[in-house]
C-alpha positions in Angstrom: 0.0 0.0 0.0 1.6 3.3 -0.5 1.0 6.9 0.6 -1.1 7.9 -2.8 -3.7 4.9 -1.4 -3.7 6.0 2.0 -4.6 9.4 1.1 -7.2 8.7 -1.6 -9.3 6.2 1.4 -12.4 7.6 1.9 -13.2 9.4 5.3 -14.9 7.3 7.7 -12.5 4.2 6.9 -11.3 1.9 8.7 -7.2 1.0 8.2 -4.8 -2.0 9.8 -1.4 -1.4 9.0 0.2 -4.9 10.2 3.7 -5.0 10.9 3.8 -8.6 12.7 5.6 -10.4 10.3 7.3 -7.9 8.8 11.1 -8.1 10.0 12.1 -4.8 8.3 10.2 -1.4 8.1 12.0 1.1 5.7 12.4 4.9 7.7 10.6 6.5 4.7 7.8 3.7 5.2 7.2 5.0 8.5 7.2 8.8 7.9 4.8 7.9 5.5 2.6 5.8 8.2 3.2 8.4 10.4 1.8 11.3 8.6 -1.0 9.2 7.4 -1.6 8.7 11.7 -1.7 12.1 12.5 -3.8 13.2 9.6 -6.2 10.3 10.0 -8.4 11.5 12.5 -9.2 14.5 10.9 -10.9 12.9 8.3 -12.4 10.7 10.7 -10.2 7.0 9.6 -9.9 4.7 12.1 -6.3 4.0 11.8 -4.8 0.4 13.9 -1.2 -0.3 14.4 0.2 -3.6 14.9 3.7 -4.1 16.0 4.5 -0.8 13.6 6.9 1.3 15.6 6.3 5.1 15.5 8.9 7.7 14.2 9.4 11.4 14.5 8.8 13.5 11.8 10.9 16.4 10.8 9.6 19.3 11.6 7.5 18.2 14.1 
């Protein structure tokens, strides 16, 4: 799934990023999961985590 998906879902979705059997998660993948958390709620996505650490963004 990339950023361009994330951001077309519709409001009111409902989104599990799953990170369990993943045994690397490249930094620019995580910015990009990151943004998409913060922004989520405003657009009122239910956004689930699993085993996806968070990161810092620049800026921020």
């Amino acid at each position: 799934m990339s950023i361009t998906t994330l951001e077309q879902l519709p409001a009111g979705s409902r989104v599990l990023v799953d990170g369990t059997r993943s045994d690397v998660i490249d930094h620019d993948v995580l910015e990009a999961i990151e943004a998409f958390r913060r922004a989520a709620p405003a657009r009122g996505i239910a956004l689930e985590l699993r085993d996806v650490r968070t990161v810092a963004l620049a800026g921020h």
